[in-house]
KOLVO-421277 format. One record per atom (N, C-alpha, C, CB): atom name; residue number from 1; residue in one letter; x negated, y, z. Coordinates in steps of 0.05 Angstrom, whole numbers. Glycine has a CB too. Layout:
BEGIN
CA,NUM,A,X,Y,Z
...
END
This chain:
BEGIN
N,1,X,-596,-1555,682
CA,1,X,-603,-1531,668
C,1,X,-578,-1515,661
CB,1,X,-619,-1537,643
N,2,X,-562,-1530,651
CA,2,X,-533,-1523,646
C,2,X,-519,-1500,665
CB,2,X,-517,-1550,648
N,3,X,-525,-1516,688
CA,3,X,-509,-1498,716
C,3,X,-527,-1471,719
CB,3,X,-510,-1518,753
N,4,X,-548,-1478,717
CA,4,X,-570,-1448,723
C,4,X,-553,-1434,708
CB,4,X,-608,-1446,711
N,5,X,-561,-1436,688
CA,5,X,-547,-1414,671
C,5,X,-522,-1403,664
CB,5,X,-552,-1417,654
N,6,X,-504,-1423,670
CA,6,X,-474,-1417,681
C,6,X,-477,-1386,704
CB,6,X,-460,-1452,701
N,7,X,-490,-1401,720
CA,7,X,-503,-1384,745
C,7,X,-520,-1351,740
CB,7,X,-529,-1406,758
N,8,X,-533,-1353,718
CA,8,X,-543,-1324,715
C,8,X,-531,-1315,692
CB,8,X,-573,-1320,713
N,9,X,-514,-1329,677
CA,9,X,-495,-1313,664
C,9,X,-476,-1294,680
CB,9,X,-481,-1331,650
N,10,X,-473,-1309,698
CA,10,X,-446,-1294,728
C,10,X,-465,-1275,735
CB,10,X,-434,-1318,764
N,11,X,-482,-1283,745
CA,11,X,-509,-1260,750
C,11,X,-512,-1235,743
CB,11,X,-531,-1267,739
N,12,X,-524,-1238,712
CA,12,X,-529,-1211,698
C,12,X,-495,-1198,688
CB,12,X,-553,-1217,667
N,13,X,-477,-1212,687
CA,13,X,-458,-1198,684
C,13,X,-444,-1180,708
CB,13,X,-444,-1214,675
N,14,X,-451,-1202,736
CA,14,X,-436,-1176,755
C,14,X,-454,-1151,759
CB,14,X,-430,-1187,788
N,15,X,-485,-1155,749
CA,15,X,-508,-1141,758
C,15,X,-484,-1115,743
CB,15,X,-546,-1150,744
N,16,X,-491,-1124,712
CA,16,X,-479,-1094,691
C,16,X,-462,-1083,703
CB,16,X,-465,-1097,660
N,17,X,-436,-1096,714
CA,17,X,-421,-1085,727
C,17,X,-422,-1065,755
CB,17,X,-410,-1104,730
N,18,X,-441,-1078,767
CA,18,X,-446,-1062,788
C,18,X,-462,-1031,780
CB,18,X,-462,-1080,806
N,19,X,-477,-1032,749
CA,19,X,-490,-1006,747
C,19,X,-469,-1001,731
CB,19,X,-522,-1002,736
N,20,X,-458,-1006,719
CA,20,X,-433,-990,704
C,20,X,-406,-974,727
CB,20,X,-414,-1018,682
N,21,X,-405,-994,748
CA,21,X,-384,-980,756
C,21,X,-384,-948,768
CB,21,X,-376,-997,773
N,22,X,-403,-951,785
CA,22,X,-404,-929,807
C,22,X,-413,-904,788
CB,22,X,-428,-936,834
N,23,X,-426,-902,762
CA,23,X,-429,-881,743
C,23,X,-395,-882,718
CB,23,X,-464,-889,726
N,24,X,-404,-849,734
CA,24,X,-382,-831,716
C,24,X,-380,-818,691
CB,24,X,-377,-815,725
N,25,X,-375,-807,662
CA,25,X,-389,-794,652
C,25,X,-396,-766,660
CB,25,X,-382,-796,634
N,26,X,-381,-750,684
CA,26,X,-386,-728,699
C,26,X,-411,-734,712
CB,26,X,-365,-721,716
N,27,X,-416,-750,727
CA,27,X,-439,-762,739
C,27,X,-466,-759,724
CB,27,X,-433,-790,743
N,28,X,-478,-762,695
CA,28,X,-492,-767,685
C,28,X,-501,-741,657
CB,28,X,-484,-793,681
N,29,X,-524,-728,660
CA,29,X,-523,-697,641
C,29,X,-520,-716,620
CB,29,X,-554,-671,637
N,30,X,-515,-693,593
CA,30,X,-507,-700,565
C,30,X,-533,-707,555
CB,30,X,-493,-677,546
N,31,X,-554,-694,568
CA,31,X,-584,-700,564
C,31,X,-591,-731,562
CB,31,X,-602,-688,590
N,32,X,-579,-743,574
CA,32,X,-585,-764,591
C,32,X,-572,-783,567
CB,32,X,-572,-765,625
N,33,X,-581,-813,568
CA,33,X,-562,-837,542
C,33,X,-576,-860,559
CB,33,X,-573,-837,497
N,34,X,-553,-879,567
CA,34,X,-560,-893,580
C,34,X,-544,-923,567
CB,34,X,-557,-881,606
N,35,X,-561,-941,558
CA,35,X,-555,-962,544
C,35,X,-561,-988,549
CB,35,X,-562,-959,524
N,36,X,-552,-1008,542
CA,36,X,-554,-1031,550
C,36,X,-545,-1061,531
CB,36,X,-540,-1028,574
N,37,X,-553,-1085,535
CA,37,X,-548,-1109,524
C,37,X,-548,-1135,538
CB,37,X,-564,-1110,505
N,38,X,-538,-1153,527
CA,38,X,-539,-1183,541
C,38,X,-534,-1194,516
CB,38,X,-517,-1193,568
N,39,X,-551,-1223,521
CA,39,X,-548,-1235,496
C,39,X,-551,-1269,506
CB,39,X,-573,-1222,471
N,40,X,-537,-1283,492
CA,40,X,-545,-1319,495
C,40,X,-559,-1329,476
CB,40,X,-520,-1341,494
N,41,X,-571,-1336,482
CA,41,X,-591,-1350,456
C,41,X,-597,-1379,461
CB,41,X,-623,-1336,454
N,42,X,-598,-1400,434
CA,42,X,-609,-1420,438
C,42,X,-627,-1440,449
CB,42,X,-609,-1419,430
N,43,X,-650,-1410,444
CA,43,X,-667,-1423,443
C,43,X,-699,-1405,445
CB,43,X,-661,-1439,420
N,44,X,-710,-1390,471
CA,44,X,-719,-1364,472
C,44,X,-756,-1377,466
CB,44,X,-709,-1346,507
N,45,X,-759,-1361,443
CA,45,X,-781,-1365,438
C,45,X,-801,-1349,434
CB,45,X,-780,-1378,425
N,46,X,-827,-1339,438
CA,46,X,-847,-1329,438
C,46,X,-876,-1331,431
CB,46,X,-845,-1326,452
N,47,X,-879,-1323,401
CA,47,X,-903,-1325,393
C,47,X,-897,-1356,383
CB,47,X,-928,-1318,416
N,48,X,-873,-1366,375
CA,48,X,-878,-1398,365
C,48,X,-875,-1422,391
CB,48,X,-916,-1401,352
N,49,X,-880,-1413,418
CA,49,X,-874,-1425,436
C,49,X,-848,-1428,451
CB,49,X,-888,-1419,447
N,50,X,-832,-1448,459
CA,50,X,-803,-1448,467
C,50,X,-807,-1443,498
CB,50,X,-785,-1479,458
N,51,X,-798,-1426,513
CA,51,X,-801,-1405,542
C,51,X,-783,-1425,556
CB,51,X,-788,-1367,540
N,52,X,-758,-1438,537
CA,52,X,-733,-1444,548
C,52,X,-740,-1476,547
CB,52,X,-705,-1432,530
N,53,X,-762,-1491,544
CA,53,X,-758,-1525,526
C,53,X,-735,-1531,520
CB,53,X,-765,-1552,540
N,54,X,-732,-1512,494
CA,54,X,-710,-1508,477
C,54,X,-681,-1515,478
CB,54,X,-716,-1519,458
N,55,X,-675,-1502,509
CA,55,X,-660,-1499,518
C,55,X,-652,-1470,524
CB,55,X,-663,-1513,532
N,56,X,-614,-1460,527
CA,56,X,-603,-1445,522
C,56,X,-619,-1421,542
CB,56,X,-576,-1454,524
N,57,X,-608,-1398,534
CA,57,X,-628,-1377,559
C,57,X,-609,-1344,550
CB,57,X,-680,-1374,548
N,58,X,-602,-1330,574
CA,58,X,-586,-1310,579
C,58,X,-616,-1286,577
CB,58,X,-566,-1315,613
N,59,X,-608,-1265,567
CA,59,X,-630,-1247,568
C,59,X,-604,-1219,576
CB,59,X,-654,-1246,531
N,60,X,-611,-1189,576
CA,60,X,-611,-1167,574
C,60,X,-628,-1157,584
CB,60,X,-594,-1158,579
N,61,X,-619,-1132,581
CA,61,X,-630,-1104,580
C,61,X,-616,-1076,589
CB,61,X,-635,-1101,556
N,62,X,-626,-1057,598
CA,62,X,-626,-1030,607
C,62,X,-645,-1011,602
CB,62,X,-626,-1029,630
N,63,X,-637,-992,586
CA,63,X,-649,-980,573
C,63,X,-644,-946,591
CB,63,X,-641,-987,542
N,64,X,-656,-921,589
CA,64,X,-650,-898,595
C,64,X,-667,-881,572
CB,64,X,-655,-894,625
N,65,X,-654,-863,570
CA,65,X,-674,-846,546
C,65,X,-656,-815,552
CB,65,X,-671,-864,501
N,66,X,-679,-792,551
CA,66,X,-681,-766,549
C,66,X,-670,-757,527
CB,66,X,-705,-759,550
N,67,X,-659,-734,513
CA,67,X,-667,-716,497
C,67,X,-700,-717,481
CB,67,X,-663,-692,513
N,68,X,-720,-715,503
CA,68,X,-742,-700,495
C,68,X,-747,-727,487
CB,68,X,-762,-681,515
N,69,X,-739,-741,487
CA,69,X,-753,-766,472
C,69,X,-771,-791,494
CB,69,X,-779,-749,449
N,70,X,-764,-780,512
CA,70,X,-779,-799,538
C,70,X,-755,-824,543
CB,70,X,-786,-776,575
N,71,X,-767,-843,552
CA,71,X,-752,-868,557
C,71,X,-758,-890,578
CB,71,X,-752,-881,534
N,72,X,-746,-903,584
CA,72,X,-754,-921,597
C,72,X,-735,-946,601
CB,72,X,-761,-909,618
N,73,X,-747,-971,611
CA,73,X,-730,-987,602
C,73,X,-734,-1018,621
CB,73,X,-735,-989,569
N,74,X,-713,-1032,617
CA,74,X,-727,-1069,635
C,74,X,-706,-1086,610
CB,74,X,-711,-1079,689
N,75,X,-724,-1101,607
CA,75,X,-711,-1126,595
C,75,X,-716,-1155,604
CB,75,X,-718,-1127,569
N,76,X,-697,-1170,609
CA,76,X,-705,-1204,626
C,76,X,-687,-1221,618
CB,76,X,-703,-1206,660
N,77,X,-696,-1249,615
CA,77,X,-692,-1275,600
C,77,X,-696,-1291,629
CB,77,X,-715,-1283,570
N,78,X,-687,-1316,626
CA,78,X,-682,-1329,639
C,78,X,-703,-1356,614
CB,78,X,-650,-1325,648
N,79,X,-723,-1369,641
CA,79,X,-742,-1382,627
C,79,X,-745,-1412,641
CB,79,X,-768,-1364,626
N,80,X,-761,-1426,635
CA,80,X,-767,-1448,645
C,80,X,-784,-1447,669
CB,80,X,-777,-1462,626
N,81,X,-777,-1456,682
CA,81,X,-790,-1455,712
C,81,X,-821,-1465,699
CB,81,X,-772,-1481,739
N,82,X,-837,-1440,719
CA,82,X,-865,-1435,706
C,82,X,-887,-1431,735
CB,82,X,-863,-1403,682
N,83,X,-908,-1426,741
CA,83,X,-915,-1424,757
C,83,X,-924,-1395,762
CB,83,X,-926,-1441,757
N,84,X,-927,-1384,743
CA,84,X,-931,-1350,737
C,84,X,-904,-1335,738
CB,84,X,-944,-1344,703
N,85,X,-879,-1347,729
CA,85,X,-863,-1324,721
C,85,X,-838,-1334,741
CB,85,X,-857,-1320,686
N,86,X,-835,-1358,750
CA,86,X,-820,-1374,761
C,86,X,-786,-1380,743
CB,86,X,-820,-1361,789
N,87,X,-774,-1375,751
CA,87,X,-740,-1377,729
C,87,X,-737,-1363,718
CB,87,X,-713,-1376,737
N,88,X,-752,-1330,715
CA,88,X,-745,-1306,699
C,88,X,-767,-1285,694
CB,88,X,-723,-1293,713
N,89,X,-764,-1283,668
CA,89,X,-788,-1267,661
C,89,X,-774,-1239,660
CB,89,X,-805,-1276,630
N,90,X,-790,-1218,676
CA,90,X,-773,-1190,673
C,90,X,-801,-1173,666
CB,90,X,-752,-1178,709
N,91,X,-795,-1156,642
CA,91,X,-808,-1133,629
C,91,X,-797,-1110,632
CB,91,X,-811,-1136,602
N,92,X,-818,-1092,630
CA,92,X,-814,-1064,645
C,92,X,-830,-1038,632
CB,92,X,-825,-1068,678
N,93,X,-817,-1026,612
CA,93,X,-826,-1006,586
C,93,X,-820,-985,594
CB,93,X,-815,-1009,558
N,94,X,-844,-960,581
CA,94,X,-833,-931,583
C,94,X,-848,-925,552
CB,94,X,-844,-909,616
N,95,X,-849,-898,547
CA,95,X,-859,-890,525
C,95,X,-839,-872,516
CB,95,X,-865,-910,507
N,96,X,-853,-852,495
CA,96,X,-833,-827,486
C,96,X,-833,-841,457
CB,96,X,-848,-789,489
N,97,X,-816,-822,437
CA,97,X,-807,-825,410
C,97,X,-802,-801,397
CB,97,X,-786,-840,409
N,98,X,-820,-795,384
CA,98,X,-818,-766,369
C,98,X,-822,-763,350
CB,98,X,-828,-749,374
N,99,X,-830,-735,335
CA,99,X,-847,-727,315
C,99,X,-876,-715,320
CB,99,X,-833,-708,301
N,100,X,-894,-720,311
CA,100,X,-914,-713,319
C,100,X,-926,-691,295
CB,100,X,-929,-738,328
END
């Protein structure tokens, strides 16, 4: 388990790299905010249930968001081999944020 995750730690880090590099801030309107995270965690749990059998687990995220308040987004963890989700659960959000 140890090595997996050695393994998608290298992973999601060259991933960031690869979307960080080739963007410029000339490249991208002022309109535009484009954000991101990675995180290690102990122990990834959901609803009370351990995803990881409470074992260590690499997650981030990529986020994009508008001005007008529109967004969109992916976030993914690295899980216990499952038959539904297999080694990695990846989520995939949009939605706006305003005043109404």
């Amino acid at each position: 388990m140890k090595t997996r995750l050695l393994a998608g730690a290298a992973g999601l880090a060259a991933a960031c790299l690869a979307f960080a590099a080739p963007a410029s801030a000339q490249d991208i309107p002022e309109s535009i905010t484009i954000s991101g995270s990675a995180t290690l965690v102990t122990d990834y749990r959901f609803r009370g249930v351990s995803m990881t059998d409470k074992e260590m687990a690499i997650q981030g995220g990529i986020d994009v968001a508008h001005e007008s308040g529109f967004y969109i987004g992916t976030w993914a963890s690295s899980i216990e081999d499952s038959p539904l989700y297999g080694h990695t659960e990846v989520d995939i959000y949009a939605g706006w944020s305003g005043e109404v």
